[in-house]
C-alpha atoms as an extended CHARMM CRD file, in Angstrom:
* protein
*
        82  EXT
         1         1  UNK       CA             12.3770000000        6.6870000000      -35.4170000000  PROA      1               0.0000000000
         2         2  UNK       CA             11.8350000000        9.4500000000      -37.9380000000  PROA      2               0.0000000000
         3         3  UNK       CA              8.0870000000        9.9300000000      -39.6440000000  PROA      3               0.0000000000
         4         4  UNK       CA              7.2960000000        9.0130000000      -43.3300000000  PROA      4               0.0000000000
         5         5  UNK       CA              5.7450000000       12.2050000000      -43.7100000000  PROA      5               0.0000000000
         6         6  UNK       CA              7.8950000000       15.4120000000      -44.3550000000  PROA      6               0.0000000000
         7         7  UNK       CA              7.3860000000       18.3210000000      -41.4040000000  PROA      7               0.0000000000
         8         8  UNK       CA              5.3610000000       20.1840000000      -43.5220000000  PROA      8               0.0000000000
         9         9  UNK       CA              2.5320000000       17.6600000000      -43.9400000000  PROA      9               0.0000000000
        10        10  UNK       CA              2.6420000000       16.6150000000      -40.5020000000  PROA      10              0.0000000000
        11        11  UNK       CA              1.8630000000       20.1810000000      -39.8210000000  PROA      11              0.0000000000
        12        12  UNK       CA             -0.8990000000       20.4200000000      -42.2250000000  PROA      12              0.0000000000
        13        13  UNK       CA             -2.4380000000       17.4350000000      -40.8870000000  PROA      13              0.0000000000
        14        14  UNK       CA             -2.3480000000       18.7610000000      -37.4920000000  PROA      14              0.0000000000
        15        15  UNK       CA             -4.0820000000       21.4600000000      -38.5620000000  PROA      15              0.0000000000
        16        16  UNK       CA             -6.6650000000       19.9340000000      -40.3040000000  PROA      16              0.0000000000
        17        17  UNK       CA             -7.6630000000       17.8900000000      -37.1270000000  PROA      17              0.0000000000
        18        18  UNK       CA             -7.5990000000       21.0890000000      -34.9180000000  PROA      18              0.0000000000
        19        19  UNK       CA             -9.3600000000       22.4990000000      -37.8370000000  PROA      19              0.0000000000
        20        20  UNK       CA            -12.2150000000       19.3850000000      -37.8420000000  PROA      20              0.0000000000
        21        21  UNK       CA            -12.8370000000       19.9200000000      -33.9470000000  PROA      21              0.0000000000
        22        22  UNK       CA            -13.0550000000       23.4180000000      -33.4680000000  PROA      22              0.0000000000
        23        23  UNK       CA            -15.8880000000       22.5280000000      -36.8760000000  PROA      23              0.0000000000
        24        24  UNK       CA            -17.9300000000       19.6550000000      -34.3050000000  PROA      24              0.0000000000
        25        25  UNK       CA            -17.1880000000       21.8000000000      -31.1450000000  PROA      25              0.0000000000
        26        26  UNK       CA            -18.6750000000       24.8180000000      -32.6970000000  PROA      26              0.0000000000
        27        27  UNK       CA            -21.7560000000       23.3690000000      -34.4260000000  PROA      27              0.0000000000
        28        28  UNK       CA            -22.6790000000       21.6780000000      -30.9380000000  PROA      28              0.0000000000
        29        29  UNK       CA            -22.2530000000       24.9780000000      -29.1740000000  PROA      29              0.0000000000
        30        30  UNK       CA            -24.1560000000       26.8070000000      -31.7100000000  PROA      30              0.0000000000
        31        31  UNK       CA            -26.7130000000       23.5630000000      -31.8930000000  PROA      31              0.0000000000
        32        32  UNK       CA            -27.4800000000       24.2440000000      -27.9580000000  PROA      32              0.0000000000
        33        33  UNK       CA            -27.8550000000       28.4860000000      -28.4610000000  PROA      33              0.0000000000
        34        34  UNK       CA            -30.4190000000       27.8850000000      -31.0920000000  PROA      34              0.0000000000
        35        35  UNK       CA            -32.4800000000       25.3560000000      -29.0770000000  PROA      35              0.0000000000
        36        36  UNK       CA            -32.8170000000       27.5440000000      -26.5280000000  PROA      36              0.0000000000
        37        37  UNK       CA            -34.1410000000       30.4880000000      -28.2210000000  PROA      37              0.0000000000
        38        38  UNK       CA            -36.1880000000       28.3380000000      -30.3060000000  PROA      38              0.0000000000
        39        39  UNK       CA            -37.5530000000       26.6670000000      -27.2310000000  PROA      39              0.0000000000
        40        40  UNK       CA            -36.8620000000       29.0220000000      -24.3820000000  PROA      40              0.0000000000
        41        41  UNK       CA            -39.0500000000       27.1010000000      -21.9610000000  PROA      41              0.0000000000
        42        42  UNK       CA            -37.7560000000       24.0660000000      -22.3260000000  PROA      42              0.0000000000
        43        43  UNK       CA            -34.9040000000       25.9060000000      -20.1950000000  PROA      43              0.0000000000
        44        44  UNK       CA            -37.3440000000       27.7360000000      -17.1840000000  PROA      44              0.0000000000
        45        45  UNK       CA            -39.4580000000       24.0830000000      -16.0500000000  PROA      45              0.0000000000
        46        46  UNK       CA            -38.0640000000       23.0090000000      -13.1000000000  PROA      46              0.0000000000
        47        47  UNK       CA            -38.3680000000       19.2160000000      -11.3410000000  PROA      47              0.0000000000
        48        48  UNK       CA            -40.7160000000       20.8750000000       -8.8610000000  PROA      48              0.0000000000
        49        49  UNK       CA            -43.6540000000       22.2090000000      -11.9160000000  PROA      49              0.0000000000
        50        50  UNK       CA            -43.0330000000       18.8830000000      -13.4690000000  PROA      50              0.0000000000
        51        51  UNK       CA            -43.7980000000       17.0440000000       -9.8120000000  PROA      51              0.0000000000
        52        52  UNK       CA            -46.7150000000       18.8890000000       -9.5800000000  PROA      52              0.0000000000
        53        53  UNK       CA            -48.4130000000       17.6680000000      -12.9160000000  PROA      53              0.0000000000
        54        54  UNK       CA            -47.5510000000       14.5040000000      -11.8820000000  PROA      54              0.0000000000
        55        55  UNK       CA            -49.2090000000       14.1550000000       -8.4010000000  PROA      55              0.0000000000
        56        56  UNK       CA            -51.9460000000       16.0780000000       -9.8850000000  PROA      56              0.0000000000
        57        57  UNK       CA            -52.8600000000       13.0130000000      -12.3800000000  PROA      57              0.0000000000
        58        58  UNK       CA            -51.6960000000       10.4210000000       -9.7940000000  PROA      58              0.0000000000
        59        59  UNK       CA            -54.2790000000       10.4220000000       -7.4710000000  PROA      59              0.0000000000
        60        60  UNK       CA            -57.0690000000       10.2220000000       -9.8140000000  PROA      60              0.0000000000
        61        61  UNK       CA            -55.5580000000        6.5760000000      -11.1130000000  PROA      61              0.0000000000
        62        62  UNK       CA            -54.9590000000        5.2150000000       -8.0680000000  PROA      62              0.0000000000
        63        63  UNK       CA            -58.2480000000        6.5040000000       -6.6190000000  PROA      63              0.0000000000
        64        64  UNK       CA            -59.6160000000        4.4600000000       -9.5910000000  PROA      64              0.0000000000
        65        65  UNK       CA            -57.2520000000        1.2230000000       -8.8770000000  PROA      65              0.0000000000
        66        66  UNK       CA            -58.6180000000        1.1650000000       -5.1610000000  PROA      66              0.0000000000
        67        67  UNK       CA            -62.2660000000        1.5960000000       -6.4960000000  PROA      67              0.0000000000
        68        68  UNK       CA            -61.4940000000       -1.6370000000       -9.0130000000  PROA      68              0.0000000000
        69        69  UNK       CA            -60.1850000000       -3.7860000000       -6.2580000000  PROA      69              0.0000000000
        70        70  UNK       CA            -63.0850000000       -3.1510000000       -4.3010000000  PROA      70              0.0000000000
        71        71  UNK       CA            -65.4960000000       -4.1750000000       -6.4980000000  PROA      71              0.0000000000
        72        72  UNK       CA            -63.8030000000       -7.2260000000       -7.7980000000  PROA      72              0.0000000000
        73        73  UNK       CA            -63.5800000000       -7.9070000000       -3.3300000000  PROA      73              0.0000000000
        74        74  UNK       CA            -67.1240000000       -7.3880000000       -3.2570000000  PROA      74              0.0000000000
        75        75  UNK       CA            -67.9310000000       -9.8280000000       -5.7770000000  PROA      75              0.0000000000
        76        76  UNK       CA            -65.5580000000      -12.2370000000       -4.6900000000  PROA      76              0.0000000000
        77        77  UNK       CA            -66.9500000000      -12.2900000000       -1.1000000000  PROA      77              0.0000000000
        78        78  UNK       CA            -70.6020000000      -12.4050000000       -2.3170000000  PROA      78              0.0000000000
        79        79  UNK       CA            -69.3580000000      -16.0340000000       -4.8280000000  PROA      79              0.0000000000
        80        80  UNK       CA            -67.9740000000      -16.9730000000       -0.9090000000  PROA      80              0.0000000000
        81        81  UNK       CA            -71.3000000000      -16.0890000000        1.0260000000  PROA      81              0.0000000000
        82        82  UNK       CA            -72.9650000000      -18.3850000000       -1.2470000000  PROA      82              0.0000000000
C-alpha cells in the first residue's frame, strides 16, 4: 500500500519529529546541568546525613510520647485507687 504523502514530505516530517526530540531531550539534559550548579548540594547529601537529622529529632518526640502516656497511667490508676 503506497502513502498519500509524496517521499519528500514524508522525509520532512521525519525530520521534524527527530527535530522535536532532540528539542525535549536537550532542554531536559540542559534542565538537570543547571539544577545542579544552581543547587550543587542538593547533589553531595547522602541517605546517611539525612538519617542522622532524623534520629537526632526522633528521640526527643518519642521521649515526649512515653512521658504523655505516663501521666495519663498515673492518673488513670489514681481514678482506680479510689
Amino acid at each position: 500500500m503506497e502513502s498519500l504523502l509524496p517521499a519528500k514530505e514524508r522525509q520532512a516530517n521525519s525530520r521534524r519529529w527527530l527535530i522535536a526530540g532532540f528539542l525535549i531531550y536537550g532542554t531536559m539534559i540542559v534542565g538537570l546541568l543547571g539544577f545542579f550548579v544552581i543547587f550543587p548540594n542538593a547533589a553531595n547529601e547522602t541517605e546517611t546525613e539525612n538519617a542522622r537529622t532524623a534520629t537526632a529529632t526522633k528521640p526527643v518526640r518519642y521521649e515526649g510520647v512515653i512521658a504523655n502516656w505516663n501521666r495519663y497511667r498515673t492518673k488513670d490508676a489514681r481514678a482506680d485507687a479510689r
